[in-house]
C-alpha positions, 0 to 999 in steps of 0.5 A, a space after each residue: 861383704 861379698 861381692 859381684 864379679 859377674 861378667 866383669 872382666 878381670 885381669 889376673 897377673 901372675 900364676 903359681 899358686 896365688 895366681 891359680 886361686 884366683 883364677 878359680 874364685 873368679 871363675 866361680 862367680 862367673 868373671 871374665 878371667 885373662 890371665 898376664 905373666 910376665 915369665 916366658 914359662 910360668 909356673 902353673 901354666 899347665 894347670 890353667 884351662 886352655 880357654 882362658 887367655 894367657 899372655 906371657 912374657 911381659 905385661 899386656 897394656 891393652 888388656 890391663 886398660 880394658 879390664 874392670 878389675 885388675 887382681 895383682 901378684 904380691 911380686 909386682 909393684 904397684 909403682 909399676 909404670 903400666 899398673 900406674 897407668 892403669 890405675 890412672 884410667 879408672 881400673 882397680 887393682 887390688 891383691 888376692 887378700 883384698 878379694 879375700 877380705 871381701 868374702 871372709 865372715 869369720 874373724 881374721 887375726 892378721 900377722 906381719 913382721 919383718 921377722 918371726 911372723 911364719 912362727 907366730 902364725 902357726 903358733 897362733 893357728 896351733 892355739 886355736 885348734 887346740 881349743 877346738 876352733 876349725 882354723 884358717 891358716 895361710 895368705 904369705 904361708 902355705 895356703 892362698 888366702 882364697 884357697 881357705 874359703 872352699 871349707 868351712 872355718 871359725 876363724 882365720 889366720 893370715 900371715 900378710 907380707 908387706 907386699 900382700 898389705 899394699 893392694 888390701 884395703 877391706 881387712 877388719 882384723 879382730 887382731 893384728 899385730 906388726 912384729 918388727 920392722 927391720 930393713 928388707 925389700 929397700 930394692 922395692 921400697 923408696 926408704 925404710 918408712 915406706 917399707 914401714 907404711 905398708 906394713 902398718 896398713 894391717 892396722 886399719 879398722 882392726 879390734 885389737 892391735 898387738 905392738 911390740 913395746 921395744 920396737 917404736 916403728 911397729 907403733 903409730 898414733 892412729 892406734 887406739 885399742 893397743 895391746 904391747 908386748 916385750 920383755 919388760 913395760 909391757 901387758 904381755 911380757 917376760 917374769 925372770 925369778 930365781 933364774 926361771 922365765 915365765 911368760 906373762 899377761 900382766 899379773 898372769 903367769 901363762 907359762 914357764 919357759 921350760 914347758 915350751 919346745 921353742 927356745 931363745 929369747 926371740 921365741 919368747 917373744 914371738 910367743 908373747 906376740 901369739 898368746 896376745 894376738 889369740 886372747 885379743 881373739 877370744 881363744 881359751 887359755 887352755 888351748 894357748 898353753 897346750 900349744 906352747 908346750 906342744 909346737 916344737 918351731 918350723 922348718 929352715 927357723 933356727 932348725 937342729 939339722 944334724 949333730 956329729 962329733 959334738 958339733 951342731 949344725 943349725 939351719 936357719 935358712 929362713 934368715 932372709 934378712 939382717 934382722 933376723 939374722 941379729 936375732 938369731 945372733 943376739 944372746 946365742 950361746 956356742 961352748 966353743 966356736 961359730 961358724 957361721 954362714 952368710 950370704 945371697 941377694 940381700 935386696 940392697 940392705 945394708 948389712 952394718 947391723 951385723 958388723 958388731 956381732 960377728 967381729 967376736 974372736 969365736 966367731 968365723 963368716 964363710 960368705 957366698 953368693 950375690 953379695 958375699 964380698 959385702 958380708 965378707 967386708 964386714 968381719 976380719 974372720 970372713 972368707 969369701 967363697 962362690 957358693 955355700 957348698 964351697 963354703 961348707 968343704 971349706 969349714 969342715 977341717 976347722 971343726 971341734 967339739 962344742 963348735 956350732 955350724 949356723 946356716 943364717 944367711 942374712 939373705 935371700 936365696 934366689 940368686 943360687 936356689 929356687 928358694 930358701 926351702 931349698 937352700 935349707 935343704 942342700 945345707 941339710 945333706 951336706 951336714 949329714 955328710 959329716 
């Protein structure tokens, strides 16, 4: 379902590399393109051409009213008062997903989650090159969705926040799965509920939904053509037979667990939630198992960073949140003691779920940040430090053979690093200096 642009005028709000792709799709079907940041210096400015204007600073009122078509920034609220009044007037405000739904003629297998939803996509997107499929792969990871239209695909996959699913309404997923819902972003969310509403919108006029069975908030009653997936109860699922794992759809066995580079309980089920979203999808069983047993996990996810002195130092600096930090926690098993680091803006979670957790005798919180005294509250072996730095300085003399050093903040990193890459990266060098 393409559609016209021609002459209308569009406000883009926002730049860095989701507002630049706009810029260039609308330039392309010949829009009227004004472009809005409400930053002083804007990342991307420079490689915006000087003839389109940009206003910058804060968001332009009159411009937003005269515009056909507002195109806005995942980072903004709808709920924002101006984009209110906009829309109030008349003007459509949709998101880049939104533009790109319209264009896309391939099917999309959309992912979203509070956790594990980078992982599921780029197993997913593994799956279906390795049978021999031209794949897609971005919206919340790596590439602008929009970006992905300037080749030639058989199939897209899309990691969608649920930012991104607020201003999308043309998605027809052939599947789409919602992973978990957990607490996270309650500082642009009335409650969990609307956080949950946002995301189930993936759901609409999708082929095939994926649920997880053990997580009823990823379910809805509108949902007709389900899928499940879990440990037990569930069409995809997790066979234990004389101590061995095997991952299952129904009666078929896809996978011993020890064929797969990915380990943990969590990484199962994220696998489980791929081989159902890429069967749902039509993708042949041979590429989903050479895919499992060749994708080795992602970058700053549960990431091995350094070993020394029989001490492990783990990054898992994508935990932006309490629920993955639970997962990374749940079943984790460390020979001797835990270290654990936590701490950053935790974007008004609350962060009770950890306390039962990390109040174990081998385990010891080294807090930081923003809302490190919270975190620090909630175990009688924390320590409160300014910055994760300290925090590292700080733990190197405890260390002992079988110990494990786990980066897995509970938080997101913006209040000490440009971004969690970053924050995984500064936790990196200082391992290695050990």
């Amino acid at each position: 379902m393409q559609t016209s642009y021609q002459n209308k005028k569009v406000c883009v709000i926002g730049l860095g590399k989701t507002g630049l792709s706009c810029v260039d799709f609308l330039l392309a079907k010949q829009a009227d393109v004004r472009v809005i940041d409400t930053r002083q210096q804007p990342t991307g400015a420079e490689q915006l051409s000087q003839h389109i204007p940009l206003h910058t600073g804060s968001l332009n009122k009159q411009w937003l009213l005269e515009s056909d078509l507002i195109v806005i920034s995942p980072g903004l609220a709808i709920k924002t008062p101006e984009i209110q009044t906009a829309l109030a007037a008349g003007v459509e405000v949709v998101g880049d997903i939104e533009l790109f739904c319209r264009e896309a003629d391939k099917p999309i297998i959309a992912i979203t989650g509070s956790n594990g939803k980078s992982t599921v996509t780029t197993l997913v997107a593994e799956m279906a090159k390795a049978a021999g499929l031209k794949v897609g792969m971005g919206g919340n990871i790596g590439i602008p969705a929009l970006s992905l239209l300037n080749q030639v695909h058989d199939i897209y996959v899309l990691e969608l926040s649920s930012f991104q699913l607020e201003t999308t309404y043309s998605l027809q997923a052939i599947s789409a799965t919602v992973l978990n819902v957990t607490e996270d972003h309650m500082n642009r969310y009335v409650d969990l509920e609307d956080y949950r509403q946002a995301k189930l919108k993936i759901y609409h006029n999708a082929k095939t939904v994926v649920v997880n069975i053990e997580d009823p908030l990823t379910s809805t009653e509108s949902v007709k053509s389900a899928v499940s997936f879990g440990e037990k109860n569930a069409d995809y699922w997790l066979k234990t037979e004389n101590g061995q794992q095997y991952l299952m759809a129904k009666e078929q066995m896809i996978l011993p667990c020890d064929e797969m580079k990915l380990v943990g309980r969590h990484n199962y089920m994220n696998a489980l939630a791929a081989i159902a979203l890429a069967q749902a999808a039509g993708i042949n069983l041979e590429g989903i198992r050479t895919a499992l047993r060749h994708f080795a996990g992602l970058a700053h996810r549960f990431q091995l960073a350094h070993v020394a002195h029989g001490v492990r130092w783990v990054n898992d600096s994508k935990a932006t949140n309490v629920g993955s930090t639970v997962a990374a926690l749940t079943g984790l098993h460390v020979e001797g003691n835990l270290h654990l680091l936590l701490g950053g803006d935790g974007k008004g979670a609350d962060f009770s779920e950890l306390a039962h957790l990390i109040n174990q005798p081998h385990i010891y919180c080294y807090c930081f940040g923003q809302d490190g005294a919270k975190l620090a509250n909630l175990s009688t072996q924390s320590q409160l430090f300014d910055n994760m730095e300290q925090a590292i300085m700080q733990l190197r003399s405890r260390l002992k053979a079988g110990d494990m050093v786990l980066l897995s903040p509970a938080c997101a990193s913006l209040d000490q690093f440009p971004s969690f890459e970053k924050r995984g990266e500064a936790f990196t060098r200082l391992a290695q200096l050990s």
